[in-house]
N, C-alpha and C positions, 0 to 999 in steps of 0.2 A: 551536523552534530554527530550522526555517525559514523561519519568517516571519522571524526577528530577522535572520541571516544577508542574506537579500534587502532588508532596509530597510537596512541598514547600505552594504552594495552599489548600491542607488537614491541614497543620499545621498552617499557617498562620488563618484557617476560627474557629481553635479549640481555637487557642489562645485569638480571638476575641469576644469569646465565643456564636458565632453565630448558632453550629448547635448543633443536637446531633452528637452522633460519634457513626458509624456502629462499631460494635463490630464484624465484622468477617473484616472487613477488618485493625482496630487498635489491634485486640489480635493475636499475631504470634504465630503459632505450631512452634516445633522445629523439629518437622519431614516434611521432604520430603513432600507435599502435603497433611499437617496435618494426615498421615498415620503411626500411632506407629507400632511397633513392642512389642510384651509380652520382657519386662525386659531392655526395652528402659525407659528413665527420661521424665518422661511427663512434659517436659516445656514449658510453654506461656508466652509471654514477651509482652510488650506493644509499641507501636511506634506514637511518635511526640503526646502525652495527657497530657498537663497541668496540668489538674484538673482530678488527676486518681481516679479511682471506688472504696467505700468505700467496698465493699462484693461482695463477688460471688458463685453464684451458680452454681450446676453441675446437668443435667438431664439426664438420659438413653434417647434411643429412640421413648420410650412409652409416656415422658414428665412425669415420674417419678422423685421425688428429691431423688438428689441420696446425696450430699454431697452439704455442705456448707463452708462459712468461710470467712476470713474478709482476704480486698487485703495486700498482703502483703510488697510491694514495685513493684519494674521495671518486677520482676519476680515471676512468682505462681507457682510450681512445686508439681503436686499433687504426692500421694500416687499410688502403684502401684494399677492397676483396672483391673478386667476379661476381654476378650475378649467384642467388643461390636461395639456399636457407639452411639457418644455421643457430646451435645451440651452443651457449657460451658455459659452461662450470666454475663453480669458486672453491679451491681447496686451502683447509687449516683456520686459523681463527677459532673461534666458537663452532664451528662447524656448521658445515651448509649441507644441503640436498637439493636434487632436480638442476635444470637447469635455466637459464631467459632463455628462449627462442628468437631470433628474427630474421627476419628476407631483406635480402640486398636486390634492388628489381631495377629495371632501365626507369630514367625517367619521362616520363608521357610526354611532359612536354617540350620535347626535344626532336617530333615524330609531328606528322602530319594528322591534322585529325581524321577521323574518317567517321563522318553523320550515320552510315548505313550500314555500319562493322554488327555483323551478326551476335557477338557473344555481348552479355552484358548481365548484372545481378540482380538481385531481388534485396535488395537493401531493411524496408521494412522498417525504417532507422524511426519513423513517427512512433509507433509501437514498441520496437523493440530495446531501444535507447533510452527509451525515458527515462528520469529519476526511479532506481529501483532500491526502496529502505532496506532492504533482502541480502543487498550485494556488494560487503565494505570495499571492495575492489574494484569497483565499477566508478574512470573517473569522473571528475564533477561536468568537463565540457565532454560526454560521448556523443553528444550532435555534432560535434567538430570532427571528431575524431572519427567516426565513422563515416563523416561527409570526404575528408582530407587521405581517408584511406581508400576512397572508391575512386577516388581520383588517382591516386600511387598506383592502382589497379590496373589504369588505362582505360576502365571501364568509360565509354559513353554514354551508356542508359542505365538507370536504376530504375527499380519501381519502387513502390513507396503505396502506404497507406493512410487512408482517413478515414473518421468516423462522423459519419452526417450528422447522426444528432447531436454530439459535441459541439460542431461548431456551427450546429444552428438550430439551437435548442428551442425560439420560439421563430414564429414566422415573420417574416425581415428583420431577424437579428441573426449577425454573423460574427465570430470570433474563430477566425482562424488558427490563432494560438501559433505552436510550435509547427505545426503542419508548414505555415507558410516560411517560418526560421529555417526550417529543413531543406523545402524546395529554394530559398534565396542563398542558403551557405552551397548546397549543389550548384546552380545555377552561376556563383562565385568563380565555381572550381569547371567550369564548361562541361559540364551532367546535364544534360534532360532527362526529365522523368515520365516515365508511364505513371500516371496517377488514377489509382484506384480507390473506389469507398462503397460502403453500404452500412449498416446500422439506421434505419429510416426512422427520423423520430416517430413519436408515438401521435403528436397534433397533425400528421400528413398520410397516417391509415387509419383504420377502424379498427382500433383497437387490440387486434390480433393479427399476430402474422410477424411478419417479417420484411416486405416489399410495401414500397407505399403504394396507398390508392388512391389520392387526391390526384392525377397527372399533371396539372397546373404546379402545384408544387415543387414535383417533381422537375417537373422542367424550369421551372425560377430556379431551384436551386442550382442545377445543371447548369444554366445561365450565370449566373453569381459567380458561380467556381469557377468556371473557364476564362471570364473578368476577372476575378485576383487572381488566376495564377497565372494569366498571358503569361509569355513568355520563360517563364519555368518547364510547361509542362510540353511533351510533345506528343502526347495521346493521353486521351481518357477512355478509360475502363469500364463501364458499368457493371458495378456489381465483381461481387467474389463467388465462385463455385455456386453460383445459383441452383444447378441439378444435385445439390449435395446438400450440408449441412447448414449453407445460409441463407437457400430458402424453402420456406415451409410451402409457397405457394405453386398452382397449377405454372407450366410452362406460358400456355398464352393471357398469366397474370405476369407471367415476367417481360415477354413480348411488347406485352402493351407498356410495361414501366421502361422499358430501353426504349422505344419507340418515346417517347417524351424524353426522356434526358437526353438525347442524341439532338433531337429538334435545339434543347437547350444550351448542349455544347456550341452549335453552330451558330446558334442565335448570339451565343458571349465570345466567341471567336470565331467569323467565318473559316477558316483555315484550319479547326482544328479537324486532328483525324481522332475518332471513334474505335475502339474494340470492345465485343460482345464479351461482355464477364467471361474470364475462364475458366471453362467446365472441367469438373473434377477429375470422373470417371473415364475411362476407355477399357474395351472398347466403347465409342459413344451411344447415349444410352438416347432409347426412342423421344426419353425428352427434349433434345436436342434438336430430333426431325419436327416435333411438336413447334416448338420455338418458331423453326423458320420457317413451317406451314403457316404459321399468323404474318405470314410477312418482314418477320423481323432482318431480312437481308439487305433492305434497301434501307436500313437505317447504319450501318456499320461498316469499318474499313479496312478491318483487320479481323481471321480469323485466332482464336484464342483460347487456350487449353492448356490444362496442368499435366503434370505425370511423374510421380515415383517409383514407375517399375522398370525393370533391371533391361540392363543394353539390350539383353539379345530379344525384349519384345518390341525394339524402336521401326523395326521395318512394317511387323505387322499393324505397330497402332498406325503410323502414314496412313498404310493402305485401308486400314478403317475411316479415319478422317477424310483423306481424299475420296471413298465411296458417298461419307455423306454429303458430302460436299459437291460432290456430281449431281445426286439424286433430290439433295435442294439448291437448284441451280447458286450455287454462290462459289463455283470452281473457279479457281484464280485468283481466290482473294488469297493475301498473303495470311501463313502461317506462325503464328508468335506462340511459343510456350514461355509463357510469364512462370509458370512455377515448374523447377525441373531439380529433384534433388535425389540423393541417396537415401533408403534404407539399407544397401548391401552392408557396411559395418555393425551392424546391431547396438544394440543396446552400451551405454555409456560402459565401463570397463574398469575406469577409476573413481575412487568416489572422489568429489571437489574437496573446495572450502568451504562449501555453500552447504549444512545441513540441506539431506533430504535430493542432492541436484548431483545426476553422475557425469563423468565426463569423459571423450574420448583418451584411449591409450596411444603413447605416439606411432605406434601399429595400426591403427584406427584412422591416425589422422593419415597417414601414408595412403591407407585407402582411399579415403575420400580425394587424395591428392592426384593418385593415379585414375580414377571414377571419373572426374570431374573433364577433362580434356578427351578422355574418351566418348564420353558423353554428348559435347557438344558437337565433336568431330563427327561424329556420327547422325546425330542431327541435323548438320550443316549439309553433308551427303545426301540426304534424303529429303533434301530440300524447303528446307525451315528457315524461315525468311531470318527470326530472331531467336537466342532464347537466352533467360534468364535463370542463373543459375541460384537456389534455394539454399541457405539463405545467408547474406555477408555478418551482420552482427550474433553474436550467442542469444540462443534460446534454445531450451528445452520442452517436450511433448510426452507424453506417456508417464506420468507422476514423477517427471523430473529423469528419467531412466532413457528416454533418446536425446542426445546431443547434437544440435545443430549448428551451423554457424563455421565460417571462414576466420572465426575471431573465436578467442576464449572468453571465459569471463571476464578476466581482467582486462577486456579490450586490445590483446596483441595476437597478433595474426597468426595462422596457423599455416603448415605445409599447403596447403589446398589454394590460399592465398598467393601464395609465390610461382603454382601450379597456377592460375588463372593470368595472372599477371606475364607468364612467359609466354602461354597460348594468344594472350592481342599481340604483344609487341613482338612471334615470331608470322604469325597469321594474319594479324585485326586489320591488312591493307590489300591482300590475296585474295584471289576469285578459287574456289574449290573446282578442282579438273575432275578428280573419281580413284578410285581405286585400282592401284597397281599391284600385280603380283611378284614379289616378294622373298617370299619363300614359304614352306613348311610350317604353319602354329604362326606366324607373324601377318600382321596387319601392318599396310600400307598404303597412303593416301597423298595424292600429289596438289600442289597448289602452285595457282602462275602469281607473279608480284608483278605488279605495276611497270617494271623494266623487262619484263618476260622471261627472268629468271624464275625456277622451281625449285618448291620446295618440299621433300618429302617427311611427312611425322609419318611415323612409323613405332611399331608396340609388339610386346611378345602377348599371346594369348592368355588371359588368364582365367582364374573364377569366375573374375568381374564379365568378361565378355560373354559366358557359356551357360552361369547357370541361376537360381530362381534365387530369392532372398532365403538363407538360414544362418544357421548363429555360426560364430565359430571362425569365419573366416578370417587370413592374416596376408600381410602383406612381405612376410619374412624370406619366402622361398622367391627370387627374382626371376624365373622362369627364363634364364638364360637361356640365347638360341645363337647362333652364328649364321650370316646368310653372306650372301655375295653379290655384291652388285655389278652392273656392268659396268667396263672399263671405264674411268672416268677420265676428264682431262688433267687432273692432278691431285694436290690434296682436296678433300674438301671440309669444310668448316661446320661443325655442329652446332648445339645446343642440346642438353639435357633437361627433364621435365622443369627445374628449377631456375634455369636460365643460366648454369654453367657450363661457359663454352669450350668445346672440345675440337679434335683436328683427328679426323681421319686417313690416315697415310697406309694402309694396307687394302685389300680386295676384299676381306674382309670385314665385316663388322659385327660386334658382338650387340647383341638385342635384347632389355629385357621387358617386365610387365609396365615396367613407368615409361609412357610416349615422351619420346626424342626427334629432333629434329635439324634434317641436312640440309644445307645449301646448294646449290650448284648444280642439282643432280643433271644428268644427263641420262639418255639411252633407256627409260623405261616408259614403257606404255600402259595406256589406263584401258585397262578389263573392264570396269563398271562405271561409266560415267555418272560423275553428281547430277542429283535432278536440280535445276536452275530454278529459284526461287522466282513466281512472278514479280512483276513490279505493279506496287499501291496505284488502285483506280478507284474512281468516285462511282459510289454503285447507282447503276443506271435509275432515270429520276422518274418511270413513267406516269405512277400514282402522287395523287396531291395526298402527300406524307403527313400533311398535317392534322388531318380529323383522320384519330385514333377509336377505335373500338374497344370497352372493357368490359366485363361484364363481374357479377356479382350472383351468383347463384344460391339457389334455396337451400333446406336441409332436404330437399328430394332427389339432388346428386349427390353422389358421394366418392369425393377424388381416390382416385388411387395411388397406394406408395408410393409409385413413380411419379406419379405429379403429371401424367401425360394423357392421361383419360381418364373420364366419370361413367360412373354404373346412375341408372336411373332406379330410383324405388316406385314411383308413380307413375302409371299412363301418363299420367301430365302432370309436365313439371314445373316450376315455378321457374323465372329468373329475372334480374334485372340488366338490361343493357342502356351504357354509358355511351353516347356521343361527344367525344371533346375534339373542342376546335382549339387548336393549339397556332393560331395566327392571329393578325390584326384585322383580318378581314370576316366579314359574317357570310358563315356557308349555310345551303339549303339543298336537301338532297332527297333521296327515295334509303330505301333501306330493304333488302331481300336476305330470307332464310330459308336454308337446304336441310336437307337430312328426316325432315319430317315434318309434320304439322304446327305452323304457329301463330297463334292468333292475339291480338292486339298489335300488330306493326300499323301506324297510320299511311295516309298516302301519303306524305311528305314531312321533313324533321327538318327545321332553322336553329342553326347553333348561332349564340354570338362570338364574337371576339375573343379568344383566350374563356369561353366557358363550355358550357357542357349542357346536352337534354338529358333526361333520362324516359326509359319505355319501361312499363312491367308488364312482362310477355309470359307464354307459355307456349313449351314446347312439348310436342309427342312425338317419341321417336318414330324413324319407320326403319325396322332394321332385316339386314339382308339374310340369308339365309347362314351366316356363322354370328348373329345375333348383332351386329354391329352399323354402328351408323356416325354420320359427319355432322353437329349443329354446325352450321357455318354461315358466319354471317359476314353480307358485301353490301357495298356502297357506291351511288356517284352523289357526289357534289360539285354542284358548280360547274356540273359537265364533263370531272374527273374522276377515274375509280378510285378508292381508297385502298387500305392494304387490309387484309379482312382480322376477322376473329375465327378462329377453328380451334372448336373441342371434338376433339376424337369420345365417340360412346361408345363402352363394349356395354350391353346387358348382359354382365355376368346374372344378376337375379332371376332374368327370363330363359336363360341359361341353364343354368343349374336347375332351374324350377322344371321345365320342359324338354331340357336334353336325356337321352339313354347313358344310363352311368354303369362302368365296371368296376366293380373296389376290387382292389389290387392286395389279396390279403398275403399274399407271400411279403412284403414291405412289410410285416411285421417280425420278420422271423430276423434276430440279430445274424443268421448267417448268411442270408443273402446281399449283405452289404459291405462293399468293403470302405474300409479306414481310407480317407484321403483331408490328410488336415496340415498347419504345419505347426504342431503341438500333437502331444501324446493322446488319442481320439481311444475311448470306450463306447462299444457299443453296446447293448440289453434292450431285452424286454420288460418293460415297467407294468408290472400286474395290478399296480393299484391305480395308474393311469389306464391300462389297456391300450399301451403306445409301444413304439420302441422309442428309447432312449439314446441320445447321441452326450455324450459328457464328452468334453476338451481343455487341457491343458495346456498351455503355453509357454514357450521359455520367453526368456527375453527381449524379444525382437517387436519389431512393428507390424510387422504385415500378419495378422492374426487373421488366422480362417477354417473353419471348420466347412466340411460341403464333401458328407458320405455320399458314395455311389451305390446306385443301383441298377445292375444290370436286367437289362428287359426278359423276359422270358420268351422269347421270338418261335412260331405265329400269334400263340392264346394273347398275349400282352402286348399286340401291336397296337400302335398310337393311329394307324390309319383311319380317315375320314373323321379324327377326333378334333373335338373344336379348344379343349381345353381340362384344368385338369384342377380337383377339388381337393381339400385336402382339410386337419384340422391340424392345428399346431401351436405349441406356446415355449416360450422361452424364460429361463430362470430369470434372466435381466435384460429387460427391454431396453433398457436406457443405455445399455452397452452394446448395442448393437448399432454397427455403421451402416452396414446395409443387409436386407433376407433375403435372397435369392432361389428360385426354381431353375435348376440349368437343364436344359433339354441338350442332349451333347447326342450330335448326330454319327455318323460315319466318322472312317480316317481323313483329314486332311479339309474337313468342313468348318464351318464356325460352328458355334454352341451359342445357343440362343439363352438370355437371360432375361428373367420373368419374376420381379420385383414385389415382393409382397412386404406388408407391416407386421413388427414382431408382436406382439403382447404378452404379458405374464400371465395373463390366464388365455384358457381353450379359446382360439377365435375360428371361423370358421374362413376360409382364404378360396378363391378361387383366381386361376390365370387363365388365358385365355391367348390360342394362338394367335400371332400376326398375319395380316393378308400375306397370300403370297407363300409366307411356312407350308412345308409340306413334312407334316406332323409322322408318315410312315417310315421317314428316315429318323427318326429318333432310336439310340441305341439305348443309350443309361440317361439315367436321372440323377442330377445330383440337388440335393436341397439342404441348406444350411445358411449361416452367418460371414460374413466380418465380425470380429470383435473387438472392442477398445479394451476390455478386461481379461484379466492375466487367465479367466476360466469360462465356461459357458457351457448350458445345458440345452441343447432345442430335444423337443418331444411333438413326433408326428403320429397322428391315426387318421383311420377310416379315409385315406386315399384312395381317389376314384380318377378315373377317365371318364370324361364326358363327350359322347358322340352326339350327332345331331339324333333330334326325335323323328 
């Protein structure tokens, strides 16, 4: 009714000859989300226009004229055109503005498929497709149209999401809804999906939280899902950013819920494979190593992780992920980043149609178009088994102000679109060889194809490659370079970012920021070889996986922000421990606890079938000399070990209460701090707090953060033989804060340790505490601040101290 309502409105205000008329939204592609296919009829037809456009014009990308001609009635049907993307203009009549956009792209299915082609999207189409009353331009079938343009894409994998308690709002009742429409219209179009979910109804936890804690549930459902969606899906996900915003819970509360739905995938499709929800943050953060101290590695078969920060940090996160990866034995597993997008464009630029929703400038979208192929090529090099580019359908973050999406509103594709589409169909059947040298300011990457031919993409350096996220940035300047290759054996045969094919006939070639790519090449050698992605194994079966540990703790612990360790308030603390037997079979076992004293464990625990004991224990820490200790609980049943429980305890309480403390009264003085934000940062002393003051501003971008330095006063202000560091602090808006961090930043060319506390609006008292192993004397500066979701923020800190042992 709305759409009918606004078309009647659009044609009524043209006939009164009141406005101009937007030209992308009165000239119709006949493709699918204005997305040709090579040897498709390129028609555009006009809708509800009077006084139609006497000529029109035809531009490539570059805003070259490419074609002209005079309108020809209801219908324009150009001539066939190369590969590309391209904006069509309509001049006279009533008058027009803007232009249609679309991509002319090979068609997929004319090419061999390939199951294990590394590049692939993040579709999201369950979510972000839905009927939206918001959006008069949004058409009626976008589950088609999003499903039919993923397929144009040549993409093989999408991911996609659900919401548990949607479709299983009470317990054995299931309605899959559109979820299943979605995965059957992909699955049409020869798509498999990574399928992901979480939202845990409320009847399969205790009331609060986020993660279920029924694990019987848990795993029916996991079960159930794997059974309707056979053959749709070709990995399940549990869970989204668990270390982040969608769960409130401790890491081995997450452990123990992946650990059941994994049983339950397996159990509804022996065959399927498994990935660990992926984690938000990197570097990865100690919840992570928390996770797979509980064991969580022999439940999962694919490592999995997000990231929206700029190219030139992709070597360093590897190297973080592959450390932890090392140090909790699960090296080898392959690498998937499910979620992988730009912020570098900033903030939307144009305002839409949509009150209130901004949207990119075709400057912008050039960005994301050049971003995107860089991005994955690069990832592909450093040896990332898969990754999913963020996100193909429109949707907006930041009150409508970042623009996402490979499609516009109106559902028709953008540059970035045609930029993906060219990357499979010049790459998507090539093994990556490494990095050849090139020339000066250009990047060059060599690929073998199936016949042993190579192929070099190759890019002029840009912004994108060099430097952090800030506003401002454009796509205008092409960073033209000229290099030389070596002699080749004749012409050779290009392609440009778009898929328009070109012919090289000189020694030269001109280079710019948008990656291109040659055929043929001969006579270069790879400087940097790609790291070879492993190949998918079943992770070794030692422990009977199926009797799970959970546990339930009193208010005598008390999690910390990171969700990776509990401070104890009592000698002795209360807790309840879950035995669940997640088989057909009944187990009987022993049960043993470390790290300190615990009393109520019986000699022996019998679970049945698919149920669960329960013990109420209590534990006393015994902690080592930097206050700290391991509850950790293991298992045999039946003769075999289980895969245990592990909470990490720091006694910050016993800490702070007993350690020698140095307050650090120079951190009051606004001059010993410098400004380090990326928004306009004031610093002061607040006399009626008795703090100093951090105020920050922001422009319009995403990656919002505030985090002043302060340099150490070195010898007085050494951190040596310090166990951790106290501090009081409150923030104007708690609820706008993504994350609060204590960054201990050591030396040149070290890592910087980060030390996770909770914000609050009023005074809270925070203590961190170093990790085994830190050696707290190489600390130079301190930095302590936010993430922010809002456009401003205020953190206020006093009475900072260092805590030494007593």
């Amino acid at each position: 009714m709305i759409m009918m309502k606004y078309l009647f409105l659009f044609c009524m205000t043209l006939a009164a000859g009141a406005a101009v008329v937007d030209t992308s939204e009165s000239l119709v592609a006949a493709a699918p989300g204005a997305a040709f296919v090579q040897g498709e009829k390129l028609k555009f037809s006009l809708k509800c226009v009077e006084s139609p456009p006497r000529t029109w014009t035809l531009r490539n990308w570059r805003d070259e004229v490419v074609r002209q001609g005079t309108w020809p009635g209801k219908e324009l049907v150009l001539a066939p055109l190369p590969n590309g993307y391209y904006k069509l203009e309509l001049i006279g009549g009533g008058g027009f503005t803007g232009s249609r956009g679309f991509a002319v792209v090979s068609d997929p299915g004319k090419r061999p498929a390939n199951p294990d082609m590394f590049f692939a999207l993040d579709s999201a189409q369950s979510w972000l497709a839905r009927p939206d009353a918001e959006n008069p331009r949004q058409p009626g079938n976008a589950f088609e149209i999003v499903s039919e343009v993923a397929r144009r894409s040549g993409a093989g994998m999408v991911r996609d999401r659900m919401s548990w308690a949607e479709v299983n709002p009470a317990r054995n009742r299931y309605v899959w809804t559109y979820y299943k429409t979605n995965a059957e219209l992909l699955k049409e179009r020869g798509i498999r999906l990574s399928g992901m979910y979480h939202d845990s109804p409320g009847w399969c936890r205790n009331g609060k939280g986020l993660l279920p804690t029924n694990l019987l549930d848990t795993y029916v459902f996991a079960k159930n899902a794997a059974e309707a969606f056979r053959g749709c899906m070709a990995n399940w996900e549990f869970w989204n950013e668990q270390d982040h915003g969608f769960g409130q819970e401790s890491a081995w509360d997450y452990a123990a819920a992946l650990k059941a739905a994994s049983l339950g995938f397996k159990a509804g499709e022996p065959e399927a494979t498994v990935a660990i929800g992926g984690f938000a943050i990197t570097p990865v953060l100690p919840y992570a190593d928390v996770v797979m101290k509980n064991g969580a590695g022999c439940y999962f078969d694919i490592f999995n992780i997000h990231t929206y920060r700029p190219l030139r940090d992709f070597p360093e996160i590897l190297t973080d992920i592959r450390a932890h990866m090392e140090r909790c034995g699960i090296a080898g597993r392959p690498i998937w980043f499910t979620e992988n997008g730009s912020g570098m464009e900033g903030a939307g630029r144009e305002e839409s149609f949509m009150p209130g929703i901004r949207q990119h400038s075709f400057d912008q979208e050039l960005l994301i178009a050049e971003y995107l192929p860089k991005m994955m090529i690069s990832m592909q090099m450093l040896g990332v088994s898969r990754d999913f580019f963020f996100v193909l359908p429109p949707y907006s973050e930041n009150g409508g102000n970042k623009d996402w999406g490979l499609m516009r509103r109106d559902y028709t594709v953008k540059p970035g679109f045609a930029a993906f589409a060219t990357l499979v169909d010049q790459l998507g059947d090539a093994i990556p060889e490494g990095e050849a040298d090139v020339g000066d300011g250009v990047k060059g990457y060599l690929y073998r194809h199936r016949n042993g031919s190579r192929t070099l993409v190759y890019w002029s350096i840009s912004e994108l490659d060099t430097e952090p996220v800030r506003p401002g940035l454009s796509a205008a300047d092409p960073k033209l370079r000229r290099i030389v290759l070596p002699p080749q054996e004749g012409p050779l045969c290009g392609t440009d970012l778009f898929g328009t094919p070109f012919e090289m006939k000189e020694e030269a070639l001109t280079v710019s920021r948008f990656p291109s790519f040659l055929h043929g090449v001969t006579g270069l050698t790879v400087i940097d070889r790609a790291i070879l992605p492993p190949v998918a194994r079943d992770p070794e079966a030692g422990e009977d996986r199926t009797v799970v540990f959970r546990t339930e703790l009193s208010e005598d612990f008390l999690l910390s922000s990171g969700k990776d360790y509990v401070d104890i308030r009592q000698p002795e603390a209360r807790f309840k421990l879950e035995i669940w037997n997640l088989s057909g079979k009944p187990k009987k076992g022993t049960i043993t606890v470390s790290g300190g004293d615990c009393t109520g464990i019986p000699p022996s625990v019998s679970v049945p079938p698919f149920g669960k004991a329960e013990l109420a224990l209590r534990f006393s820490p015994a902690y080592d000399g930097a206050f700290k200790t391991v509850l950790a609980v293991g298992g045999v049943f039946n003769g075999r070990r289980v895969t245990p429980l592990v909470v990490p305890v720091q006694g910050l309480q016993a800490m702070a209460g007993s350690g020698r403390k140095l307050e650090i009264t120079a951190m009051l003085d606004p001059v010993n701090w410098r400004k380090n934000a990326s928004g306009e940062m004031q610093i002061a002393y607040d006399e009626m707090e008795e703090a100093i003051r951090f105020h920050t501003v922001f422009p319009a971008i995403e990656d919002r953060w505030s985090y002043p330095e302060y340099e150490l006063q070195l010898p007085q202000e050494s951190l040596k033989g310090a166990l951790g560091i106290a501090l009081e602090a409150k923030v104007s808006s708690p609820a706008a804060v993504r994350q609060m961090l204590v960054m201990a930043v050591p030396g040149e060319g070290e890592r910087d340790l980060y030390l996770r506390v909770a914000p609050d609006g009023e005074w809270e008292k925070l203590t961190v505490q170093f990790p085994a192993g830190f050696e707290p004397d190489r600390i130079r500066r301190l930095r302590i601040g936010v993430n922010s979701a809002a456009g401003e923020i205020t953190v206020w800190l006093r009475k900072i101290r260092f805590v030494y042992a007593p």
